[in-house]
mmCIF file of the N, C-alpha and C atoms, coordinates in Angstrom:
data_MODEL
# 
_entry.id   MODEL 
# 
loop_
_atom_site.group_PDB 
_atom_site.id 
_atom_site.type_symbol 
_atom_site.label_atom_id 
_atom_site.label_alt_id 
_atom_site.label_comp_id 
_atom_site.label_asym_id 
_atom_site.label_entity_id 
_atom_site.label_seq_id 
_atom_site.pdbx_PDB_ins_code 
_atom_site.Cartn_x 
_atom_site.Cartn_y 
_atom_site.Cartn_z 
_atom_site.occupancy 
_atom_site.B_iso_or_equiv 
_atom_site.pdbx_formal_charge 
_atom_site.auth_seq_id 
_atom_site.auth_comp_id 
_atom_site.auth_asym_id 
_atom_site.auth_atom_id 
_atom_site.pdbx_PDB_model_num 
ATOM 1   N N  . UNK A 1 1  ? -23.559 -7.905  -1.491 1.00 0.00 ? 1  UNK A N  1 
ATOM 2   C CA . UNK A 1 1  ? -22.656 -6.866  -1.934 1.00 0.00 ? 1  UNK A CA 1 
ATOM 3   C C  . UNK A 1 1  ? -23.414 -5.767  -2.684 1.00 0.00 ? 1  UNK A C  1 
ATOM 4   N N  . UNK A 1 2  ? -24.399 -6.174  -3.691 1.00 0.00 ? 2  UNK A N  1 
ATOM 5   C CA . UNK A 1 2  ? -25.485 -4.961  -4.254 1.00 0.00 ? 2  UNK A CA 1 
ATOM 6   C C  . UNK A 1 2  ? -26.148 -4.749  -3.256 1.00 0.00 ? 2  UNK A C  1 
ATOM 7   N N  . UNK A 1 3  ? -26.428 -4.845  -2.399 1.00 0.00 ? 3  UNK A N  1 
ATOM 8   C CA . UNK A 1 3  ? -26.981 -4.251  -1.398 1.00 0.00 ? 3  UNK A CA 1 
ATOM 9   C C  . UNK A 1 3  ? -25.944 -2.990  -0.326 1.00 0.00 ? 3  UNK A C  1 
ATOM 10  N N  . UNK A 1 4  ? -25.213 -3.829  -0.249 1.00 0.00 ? 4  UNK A N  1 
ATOM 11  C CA . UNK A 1 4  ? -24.103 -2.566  0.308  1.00 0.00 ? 4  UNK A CA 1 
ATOM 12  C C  . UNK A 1 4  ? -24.045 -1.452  -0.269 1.00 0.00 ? 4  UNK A C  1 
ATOM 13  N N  . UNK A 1 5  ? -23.520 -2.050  -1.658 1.00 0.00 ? 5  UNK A N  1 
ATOM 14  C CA . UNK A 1 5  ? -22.813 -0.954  -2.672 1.00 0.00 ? 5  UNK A CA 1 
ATOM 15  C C  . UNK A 1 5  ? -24.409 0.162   -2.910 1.00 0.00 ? 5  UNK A C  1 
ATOM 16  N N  . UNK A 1 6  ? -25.424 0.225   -3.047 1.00 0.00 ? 6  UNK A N  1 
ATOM 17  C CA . UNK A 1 6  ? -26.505 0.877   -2.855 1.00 0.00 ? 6  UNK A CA 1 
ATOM 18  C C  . UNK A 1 6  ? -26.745 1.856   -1.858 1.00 0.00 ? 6  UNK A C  1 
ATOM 19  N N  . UNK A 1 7  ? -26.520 1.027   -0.799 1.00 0.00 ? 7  UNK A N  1 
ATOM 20  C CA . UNK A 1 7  ? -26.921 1.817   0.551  1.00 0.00 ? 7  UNK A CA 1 
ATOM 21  C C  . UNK A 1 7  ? -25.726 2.997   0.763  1.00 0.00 ? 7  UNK A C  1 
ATOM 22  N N  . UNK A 1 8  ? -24.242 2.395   0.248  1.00 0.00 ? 8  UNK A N  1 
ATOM 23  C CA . UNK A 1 8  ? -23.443 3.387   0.251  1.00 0.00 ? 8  UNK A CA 1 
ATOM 24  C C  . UNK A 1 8  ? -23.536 4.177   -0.379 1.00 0.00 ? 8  UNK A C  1 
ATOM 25  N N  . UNK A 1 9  ? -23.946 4.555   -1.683 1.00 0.00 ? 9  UNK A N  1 
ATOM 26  C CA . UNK A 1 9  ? -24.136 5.440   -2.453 1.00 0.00 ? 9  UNK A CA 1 
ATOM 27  C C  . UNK A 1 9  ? -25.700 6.413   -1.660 1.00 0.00 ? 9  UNK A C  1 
ATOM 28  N N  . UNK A 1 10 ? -26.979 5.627   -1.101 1.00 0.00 ? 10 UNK A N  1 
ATOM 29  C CA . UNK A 1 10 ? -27.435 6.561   -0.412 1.00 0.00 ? 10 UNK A CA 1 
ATOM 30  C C  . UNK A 1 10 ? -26.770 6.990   0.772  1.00 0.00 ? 10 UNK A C  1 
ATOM 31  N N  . UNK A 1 11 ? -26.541 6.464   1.208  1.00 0.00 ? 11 UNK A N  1 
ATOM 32  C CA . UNK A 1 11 ? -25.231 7.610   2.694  1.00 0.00 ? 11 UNK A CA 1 
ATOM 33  C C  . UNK A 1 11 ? -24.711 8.140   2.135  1.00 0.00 ? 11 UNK A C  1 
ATOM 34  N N  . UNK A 1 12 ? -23.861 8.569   1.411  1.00 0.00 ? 12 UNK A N  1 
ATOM 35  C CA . UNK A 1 12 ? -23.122 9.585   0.468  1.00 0.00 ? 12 UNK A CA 1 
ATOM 36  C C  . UNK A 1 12 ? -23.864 10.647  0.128  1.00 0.00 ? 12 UNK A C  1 
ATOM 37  N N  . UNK A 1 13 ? -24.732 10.286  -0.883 1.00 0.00 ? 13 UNK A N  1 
ATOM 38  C CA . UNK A 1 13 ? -25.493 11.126  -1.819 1.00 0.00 ? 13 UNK A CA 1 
ATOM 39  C C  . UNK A 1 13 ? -26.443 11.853  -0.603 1.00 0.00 ? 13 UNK A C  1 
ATOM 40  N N  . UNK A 1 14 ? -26.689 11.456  0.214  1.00 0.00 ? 14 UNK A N  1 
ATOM 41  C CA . UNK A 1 14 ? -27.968 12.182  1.691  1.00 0.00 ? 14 UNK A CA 1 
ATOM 42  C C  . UNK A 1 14 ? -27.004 12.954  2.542  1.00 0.00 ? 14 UNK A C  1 
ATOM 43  N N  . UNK A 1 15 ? -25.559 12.730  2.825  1.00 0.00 ? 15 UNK A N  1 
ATOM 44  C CA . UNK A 1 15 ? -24.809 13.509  3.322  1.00 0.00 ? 15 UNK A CA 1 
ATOM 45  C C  . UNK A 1 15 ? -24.587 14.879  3.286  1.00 0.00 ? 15 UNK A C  1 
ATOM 46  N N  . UNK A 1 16 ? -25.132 15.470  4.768  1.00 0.00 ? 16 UNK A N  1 
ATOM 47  C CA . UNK A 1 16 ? -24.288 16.778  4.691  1.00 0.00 ? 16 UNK A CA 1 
ATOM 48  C C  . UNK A 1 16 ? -22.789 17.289  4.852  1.00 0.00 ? 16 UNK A C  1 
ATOM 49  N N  . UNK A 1 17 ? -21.957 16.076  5.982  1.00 0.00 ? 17 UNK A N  1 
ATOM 50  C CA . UNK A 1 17 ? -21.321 16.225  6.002  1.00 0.00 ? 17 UNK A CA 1 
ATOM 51  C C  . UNK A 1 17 ? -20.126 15.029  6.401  1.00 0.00 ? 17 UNK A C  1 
ATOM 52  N N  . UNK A 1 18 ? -19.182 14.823  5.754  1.00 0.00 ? 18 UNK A N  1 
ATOM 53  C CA . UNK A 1 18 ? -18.316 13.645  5.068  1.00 0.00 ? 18 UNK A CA 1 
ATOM 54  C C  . UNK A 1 18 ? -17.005 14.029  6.114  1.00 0.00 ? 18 UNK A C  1 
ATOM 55  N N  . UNK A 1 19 ? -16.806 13.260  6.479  1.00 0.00 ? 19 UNK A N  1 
ATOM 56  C CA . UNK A 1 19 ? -15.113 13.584  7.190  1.00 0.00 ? 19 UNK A CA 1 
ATOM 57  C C  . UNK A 1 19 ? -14.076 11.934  6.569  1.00 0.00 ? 19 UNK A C  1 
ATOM 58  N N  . UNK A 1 20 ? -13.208 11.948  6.072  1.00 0.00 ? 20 UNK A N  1 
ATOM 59  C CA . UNK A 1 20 ? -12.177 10.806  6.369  1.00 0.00 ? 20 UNK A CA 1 
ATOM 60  C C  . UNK A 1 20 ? -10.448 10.992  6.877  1.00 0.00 ? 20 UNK A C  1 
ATOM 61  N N  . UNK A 1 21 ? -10.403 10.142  7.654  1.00 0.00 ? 21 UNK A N  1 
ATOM 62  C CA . UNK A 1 21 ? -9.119  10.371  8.690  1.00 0.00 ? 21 UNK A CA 1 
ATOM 63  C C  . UNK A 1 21 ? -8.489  9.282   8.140  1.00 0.00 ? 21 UNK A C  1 
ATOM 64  N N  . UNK A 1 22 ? -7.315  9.724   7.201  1.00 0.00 ? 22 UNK A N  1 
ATOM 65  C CA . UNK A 1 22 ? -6.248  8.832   7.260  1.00 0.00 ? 22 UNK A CA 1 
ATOM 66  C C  . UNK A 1 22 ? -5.664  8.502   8.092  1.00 0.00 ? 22 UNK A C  1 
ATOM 67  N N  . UNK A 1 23 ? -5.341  7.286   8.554  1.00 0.00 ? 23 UNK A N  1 
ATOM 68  C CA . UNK A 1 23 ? -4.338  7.039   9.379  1.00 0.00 ? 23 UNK A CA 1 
ATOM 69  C C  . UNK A 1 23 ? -3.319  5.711   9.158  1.00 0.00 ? 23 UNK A C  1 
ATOM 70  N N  . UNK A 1 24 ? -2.180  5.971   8.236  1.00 0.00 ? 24 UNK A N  1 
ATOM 71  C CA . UNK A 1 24 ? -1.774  4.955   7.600  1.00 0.00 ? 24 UNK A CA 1 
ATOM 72  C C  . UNK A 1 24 ? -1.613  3.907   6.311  1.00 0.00 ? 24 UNK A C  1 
ATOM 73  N N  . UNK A 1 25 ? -1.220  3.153   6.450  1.00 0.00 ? 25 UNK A N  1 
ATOM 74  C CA . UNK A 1 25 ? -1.254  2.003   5.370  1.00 0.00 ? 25 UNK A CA 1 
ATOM 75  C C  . UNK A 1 25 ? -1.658  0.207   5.352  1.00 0.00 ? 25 UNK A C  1 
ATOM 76  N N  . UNK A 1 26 ? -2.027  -0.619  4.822  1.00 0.00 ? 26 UNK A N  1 
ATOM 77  C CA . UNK A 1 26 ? -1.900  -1.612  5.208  1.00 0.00 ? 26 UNK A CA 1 
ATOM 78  C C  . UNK A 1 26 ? -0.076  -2.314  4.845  1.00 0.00 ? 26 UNK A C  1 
ATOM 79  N N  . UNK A 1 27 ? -0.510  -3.787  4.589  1.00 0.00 ? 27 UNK A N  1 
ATOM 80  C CA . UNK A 1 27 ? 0.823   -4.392  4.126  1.00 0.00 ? 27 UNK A CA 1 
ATOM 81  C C  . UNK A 1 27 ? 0.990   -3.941  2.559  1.00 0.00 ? 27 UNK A C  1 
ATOM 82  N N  . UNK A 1 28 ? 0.076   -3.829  1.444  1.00 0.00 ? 28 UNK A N  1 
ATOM 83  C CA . UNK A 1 28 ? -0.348  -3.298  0.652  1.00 0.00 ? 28 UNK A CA 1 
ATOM 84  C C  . UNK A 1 28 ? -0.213  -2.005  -0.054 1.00 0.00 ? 28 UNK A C  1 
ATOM 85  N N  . UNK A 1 29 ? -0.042  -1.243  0.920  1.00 0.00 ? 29 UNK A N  1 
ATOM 86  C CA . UNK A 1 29 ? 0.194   0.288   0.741  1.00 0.00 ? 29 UNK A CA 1 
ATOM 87  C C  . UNK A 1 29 ? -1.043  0.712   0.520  1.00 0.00 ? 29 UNK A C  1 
ATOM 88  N N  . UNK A 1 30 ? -2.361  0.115   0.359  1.00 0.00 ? 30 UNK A N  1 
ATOM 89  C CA . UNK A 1 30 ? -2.900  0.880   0.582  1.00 0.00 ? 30 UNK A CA 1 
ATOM 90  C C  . UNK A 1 30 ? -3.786  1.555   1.771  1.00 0.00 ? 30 UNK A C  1 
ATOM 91  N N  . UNK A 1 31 ? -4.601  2.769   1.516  1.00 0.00 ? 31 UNK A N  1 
ATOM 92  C CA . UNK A 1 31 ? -4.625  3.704   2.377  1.00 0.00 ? 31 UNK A CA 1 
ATOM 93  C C  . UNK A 1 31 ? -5.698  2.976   3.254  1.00 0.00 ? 31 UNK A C  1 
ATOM 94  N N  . UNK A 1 32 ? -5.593  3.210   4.921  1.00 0.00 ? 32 UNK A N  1 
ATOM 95  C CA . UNK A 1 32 ? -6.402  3.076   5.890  1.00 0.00 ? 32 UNK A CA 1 
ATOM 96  C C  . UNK A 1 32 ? -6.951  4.444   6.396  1.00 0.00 ? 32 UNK A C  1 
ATOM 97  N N  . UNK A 1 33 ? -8.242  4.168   6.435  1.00 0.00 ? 33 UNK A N  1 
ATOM 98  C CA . UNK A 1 33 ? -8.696  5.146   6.734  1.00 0.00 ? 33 UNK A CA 1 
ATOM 99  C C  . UNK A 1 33 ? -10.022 5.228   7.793  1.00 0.00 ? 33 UNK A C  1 
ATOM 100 N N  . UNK A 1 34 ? -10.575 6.549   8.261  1.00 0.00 ? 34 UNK A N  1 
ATOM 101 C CA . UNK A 1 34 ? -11.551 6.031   9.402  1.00 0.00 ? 34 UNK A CA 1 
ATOM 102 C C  . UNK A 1 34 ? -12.535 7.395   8.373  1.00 0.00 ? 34 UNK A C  1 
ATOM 103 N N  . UNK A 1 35 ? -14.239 6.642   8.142  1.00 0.00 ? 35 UNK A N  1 
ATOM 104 C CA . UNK A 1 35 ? -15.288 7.862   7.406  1.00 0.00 ? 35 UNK A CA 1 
ATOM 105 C C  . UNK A 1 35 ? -15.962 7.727   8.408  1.00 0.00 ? 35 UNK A C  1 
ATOM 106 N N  . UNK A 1 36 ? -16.366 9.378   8.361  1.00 0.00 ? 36 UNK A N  1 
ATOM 107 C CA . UNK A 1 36 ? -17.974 9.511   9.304  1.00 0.00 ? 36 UNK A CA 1 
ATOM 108 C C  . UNK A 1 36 ? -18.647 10.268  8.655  1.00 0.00 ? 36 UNK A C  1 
ATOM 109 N N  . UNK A 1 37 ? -19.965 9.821   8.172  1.00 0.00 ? 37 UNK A N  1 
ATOM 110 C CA . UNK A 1 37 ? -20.843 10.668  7.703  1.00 0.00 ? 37 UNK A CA 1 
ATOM 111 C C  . UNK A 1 37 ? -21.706 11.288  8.495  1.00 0.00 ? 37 UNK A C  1 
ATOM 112 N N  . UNK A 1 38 ? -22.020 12.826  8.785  1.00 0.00 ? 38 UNK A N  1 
ATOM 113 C CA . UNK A 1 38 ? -22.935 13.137  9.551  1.00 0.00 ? 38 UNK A CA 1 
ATOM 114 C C  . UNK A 1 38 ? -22.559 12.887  11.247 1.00 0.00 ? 38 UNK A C  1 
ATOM 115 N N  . UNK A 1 39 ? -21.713 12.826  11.120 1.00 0.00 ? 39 UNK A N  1 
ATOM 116 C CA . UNK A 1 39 ? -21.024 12.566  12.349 1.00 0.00 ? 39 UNK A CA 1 
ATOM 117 C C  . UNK A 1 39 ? -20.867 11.095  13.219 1.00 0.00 ? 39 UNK A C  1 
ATOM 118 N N  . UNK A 1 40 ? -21.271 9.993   12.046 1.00 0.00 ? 40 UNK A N  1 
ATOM 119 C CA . UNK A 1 40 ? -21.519 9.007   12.398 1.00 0.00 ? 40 UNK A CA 1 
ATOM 120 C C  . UNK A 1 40 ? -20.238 7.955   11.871 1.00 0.00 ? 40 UNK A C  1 
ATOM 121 N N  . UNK A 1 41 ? -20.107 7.012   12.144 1.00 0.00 ? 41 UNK A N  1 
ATOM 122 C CA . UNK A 1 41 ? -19.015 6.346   12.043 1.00 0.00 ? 41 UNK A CA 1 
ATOM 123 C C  . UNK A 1 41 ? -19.979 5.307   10.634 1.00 0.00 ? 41 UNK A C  1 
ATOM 124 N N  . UNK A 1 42 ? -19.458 4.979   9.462  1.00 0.00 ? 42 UNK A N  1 
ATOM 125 C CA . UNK A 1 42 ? -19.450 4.717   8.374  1.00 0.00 ? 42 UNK A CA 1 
ATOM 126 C C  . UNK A 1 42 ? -19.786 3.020   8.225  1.00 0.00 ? 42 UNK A C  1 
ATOM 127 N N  . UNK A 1 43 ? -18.706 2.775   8.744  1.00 0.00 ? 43 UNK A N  1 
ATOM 128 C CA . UNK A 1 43 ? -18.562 1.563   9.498  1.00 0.00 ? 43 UNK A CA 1 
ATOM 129 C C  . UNK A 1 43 ? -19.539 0.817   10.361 1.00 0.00 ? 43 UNK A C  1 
ATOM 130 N N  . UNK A 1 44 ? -20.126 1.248   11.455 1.00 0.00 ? 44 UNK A N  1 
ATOM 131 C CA . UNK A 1 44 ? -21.257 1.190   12.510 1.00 0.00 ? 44 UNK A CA 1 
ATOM 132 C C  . UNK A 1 44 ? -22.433 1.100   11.928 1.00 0.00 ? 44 UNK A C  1 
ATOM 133 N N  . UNK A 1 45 ? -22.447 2.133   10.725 1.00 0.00 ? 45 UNK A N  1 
ATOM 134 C CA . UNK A 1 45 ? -23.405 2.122   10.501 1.00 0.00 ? 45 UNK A CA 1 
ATOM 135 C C  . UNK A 1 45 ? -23.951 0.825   9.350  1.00 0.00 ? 45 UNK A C  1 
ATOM 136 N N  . UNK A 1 46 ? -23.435 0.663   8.234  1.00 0.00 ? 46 UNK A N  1 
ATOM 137 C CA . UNK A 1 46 ? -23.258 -1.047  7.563  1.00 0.00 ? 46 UNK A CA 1 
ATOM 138 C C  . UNK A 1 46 ? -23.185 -2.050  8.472  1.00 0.00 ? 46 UNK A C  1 
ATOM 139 N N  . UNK A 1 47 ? -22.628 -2.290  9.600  1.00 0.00 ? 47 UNK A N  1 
ATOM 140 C CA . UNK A 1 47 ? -22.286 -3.385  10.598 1.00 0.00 ? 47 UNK A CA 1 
ATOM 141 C C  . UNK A 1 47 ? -23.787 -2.995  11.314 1.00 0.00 ? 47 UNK A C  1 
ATOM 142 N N  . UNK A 1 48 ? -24.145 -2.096  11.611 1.00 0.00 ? 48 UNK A N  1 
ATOM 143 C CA . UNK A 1 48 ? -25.889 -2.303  12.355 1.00 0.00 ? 48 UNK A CA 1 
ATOM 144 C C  . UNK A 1 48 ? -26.924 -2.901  11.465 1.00 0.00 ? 48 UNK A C  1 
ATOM 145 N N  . UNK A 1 49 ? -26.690 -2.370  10.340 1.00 0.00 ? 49 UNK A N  1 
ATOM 146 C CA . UNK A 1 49 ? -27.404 -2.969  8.910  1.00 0.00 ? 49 UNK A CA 1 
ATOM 147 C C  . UNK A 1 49 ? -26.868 -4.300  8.253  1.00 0.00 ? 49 UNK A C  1 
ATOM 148 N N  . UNK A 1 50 ? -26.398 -4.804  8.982  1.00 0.00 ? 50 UNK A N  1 
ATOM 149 C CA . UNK A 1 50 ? -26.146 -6.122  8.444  1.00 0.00 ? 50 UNK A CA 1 
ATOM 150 C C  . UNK A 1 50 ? -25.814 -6.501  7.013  1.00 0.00 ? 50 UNK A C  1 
ATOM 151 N N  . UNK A 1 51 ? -24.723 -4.920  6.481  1.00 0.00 ? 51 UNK A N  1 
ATOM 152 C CA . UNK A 1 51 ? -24.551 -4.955  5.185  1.00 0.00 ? 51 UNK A CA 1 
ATOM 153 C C  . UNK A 1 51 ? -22.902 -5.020  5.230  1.00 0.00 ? 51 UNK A C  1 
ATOM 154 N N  . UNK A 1 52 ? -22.059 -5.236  6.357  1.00 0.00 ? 52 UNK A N  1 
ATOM 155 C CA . UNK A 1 52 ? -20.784 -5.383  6.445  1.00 0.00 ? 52 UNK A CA 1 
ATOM 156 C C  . UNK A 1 52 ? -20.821 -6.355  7.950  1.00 0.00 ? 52 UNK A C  1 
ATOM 157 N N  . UNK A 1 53 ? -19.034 -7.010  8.046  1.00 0.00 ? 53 UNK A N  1 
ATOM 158 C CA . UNK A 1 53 ? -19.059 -7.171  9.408  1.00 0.00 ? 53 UNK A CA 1 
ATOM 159 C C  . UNK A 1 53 ? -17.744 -6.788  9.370  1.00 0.00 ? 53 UNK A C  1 
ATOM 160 N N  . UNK A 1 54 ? -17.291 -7.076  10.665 1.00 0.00 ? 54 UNK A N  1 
ATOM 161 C CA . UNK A 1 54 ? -16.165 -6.770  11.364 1.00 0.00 ? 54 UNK A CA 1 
ATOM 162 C C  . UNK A 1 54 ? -14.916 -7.530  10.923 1.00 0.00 ? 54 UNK A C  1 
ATOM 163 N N  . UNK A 1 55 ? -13.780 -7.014  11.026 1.00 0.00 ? 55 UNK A N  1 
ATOM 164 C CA . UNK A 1 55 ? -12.922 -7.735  10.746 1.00 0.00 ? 55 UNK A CA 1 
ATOM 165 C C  . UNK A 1 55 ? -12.423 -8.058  11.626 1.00 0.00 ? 55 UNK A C  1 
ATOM 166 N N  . UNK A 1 56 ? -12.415 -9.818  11.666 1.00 0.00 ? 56 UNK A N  1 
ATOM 167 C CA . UNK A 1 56 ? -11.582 -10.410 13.016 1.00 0.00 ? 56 UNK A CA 1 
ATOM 168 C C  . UNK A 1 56 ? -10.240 -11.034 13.259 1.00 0.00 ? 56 UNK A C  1 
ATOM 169 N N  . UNK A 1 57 ? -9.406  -10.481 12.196 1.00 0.00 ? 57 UNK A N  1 
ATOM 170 C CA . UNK A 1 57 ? -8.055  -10.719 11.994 1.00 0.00 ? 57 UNK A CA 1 
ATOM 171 C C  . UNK A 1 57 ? -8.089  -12.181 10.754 1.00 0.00 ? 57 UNK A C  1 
ATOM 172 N N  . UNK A 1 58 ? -9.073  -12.341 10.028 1.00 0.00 ? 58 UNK A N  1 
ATOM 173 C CA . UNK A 1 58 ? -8.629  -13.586 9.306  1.00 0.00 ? 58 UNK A CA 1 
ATOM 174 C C  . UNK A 1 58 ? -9.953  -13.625 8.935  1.00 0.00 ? 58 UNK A C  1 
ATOM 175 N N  . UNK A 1 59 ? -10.401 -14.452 7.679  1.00 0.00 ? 59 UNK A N  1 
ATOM 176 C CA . UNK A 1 59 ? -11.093 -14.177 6.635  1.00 0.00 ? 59 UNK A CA 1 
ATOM 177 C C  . UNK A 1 59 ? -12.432 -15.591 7.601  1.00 0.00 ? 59 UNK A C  1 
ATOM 178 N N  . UNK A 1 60 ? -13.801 -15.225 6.904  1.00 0.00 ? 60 UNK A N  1 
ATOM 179 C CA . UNK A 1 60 ? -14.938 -16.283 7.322  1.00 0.00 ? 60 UNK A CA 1 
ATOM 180 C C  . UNK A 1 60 ? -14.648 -17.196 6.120  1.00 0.00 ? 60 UNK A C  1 
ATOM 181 N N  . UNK A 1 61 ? -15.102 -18.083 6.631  1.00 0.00 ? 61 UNK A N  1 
ATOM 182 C CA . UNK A 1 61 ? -15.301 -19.203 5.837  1.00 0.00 ? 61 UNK A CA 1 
ATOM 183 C C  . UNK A 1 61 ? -15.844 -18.647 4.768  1.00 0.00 ? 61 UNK A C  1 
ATOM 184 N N  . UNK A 1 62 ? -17.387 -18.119 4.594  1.00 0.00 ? 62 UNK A N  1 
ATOM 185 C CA . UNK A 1 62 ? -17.945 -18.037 3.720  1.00 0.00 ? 62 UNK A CA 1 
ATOM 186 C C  . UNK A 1 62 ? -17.336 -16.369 2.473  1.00 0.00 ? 62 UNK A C  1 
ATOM 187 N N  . UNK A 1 63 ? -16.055 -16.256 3.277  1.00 0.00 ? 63 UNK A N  1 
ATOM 188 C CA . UNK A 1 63 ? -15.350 -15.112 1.838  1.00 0.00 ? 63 UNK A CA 1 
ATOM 189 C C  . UNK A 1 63 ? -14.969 -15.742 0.908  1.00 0.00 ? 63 UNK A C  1 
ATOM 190 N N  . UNK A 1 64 ? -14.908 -16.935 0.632  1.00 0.00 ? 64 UNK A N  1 
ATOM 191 C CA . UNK A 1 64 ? -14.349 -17.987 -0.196 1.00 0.00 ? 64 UNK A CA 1 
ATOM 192 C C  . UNK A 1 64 ? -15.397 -18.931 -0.898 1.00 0.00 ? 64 UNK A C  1 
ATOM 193 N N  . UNK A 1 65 ? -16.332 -19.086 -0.194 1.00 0.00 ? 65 UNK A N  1 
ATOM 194 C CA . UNK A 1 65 ? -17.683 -19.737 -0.994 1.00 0.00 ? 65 UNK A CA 1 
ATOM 195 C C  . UNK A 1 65 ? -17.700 -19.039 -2.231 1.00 0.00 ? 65 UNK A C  1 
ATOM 196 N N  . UNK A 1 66 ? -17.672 -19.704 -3.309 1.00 0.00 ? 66 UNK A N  1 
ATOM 197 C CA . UNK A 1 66 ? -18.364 -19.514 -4.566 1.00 0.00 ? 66 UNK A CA 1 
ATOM 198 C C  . UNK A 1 66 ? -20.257 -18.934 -4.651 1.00 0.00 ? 66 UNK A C  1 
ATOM 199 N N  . UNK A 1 67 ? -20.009 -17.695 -5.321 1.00 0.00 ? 67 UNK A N  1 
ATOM 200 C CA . UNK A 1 67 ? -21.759 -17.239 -5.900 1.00 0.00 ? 67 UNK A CA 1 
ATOM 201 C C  . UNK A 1 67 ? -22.131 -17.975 -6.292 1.00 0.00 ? 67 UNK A C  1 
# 
């Protein structure tokens, strides 16, 4: 997760240019949304870096493991 939270702050901070597309809500209310930095999908880019994964409708085992 410090590793994510890092790398996101350099994609941000190196950005020329930021787009986010709301589209919606969850069950939650809160906001769904789609970022592209640089014209790149936000997302794609953490999931190539092996600093996020995908969501496959229901949680991994290991979201629940104890640090």
């Amino acid at each position: 997760a410090a590793r994510a939270t890092e790398r996101a702050r350099e994609l941000f901070a190196a950005a020329r240019n930021v787009e986010i597309q709301r589209h919606g809500t969850d069950r939650y209310g809160r906001t769904l949304a789609r970022v592209r930095i640089d014209g790149q999908s936000y997302t794609n880019i953490m999931v190539r870096e092996r600093l996020a994964v995908r969501w496959a409708g229901r949680q991994h085992d290991w979201c629940n493991r104890p640090l």
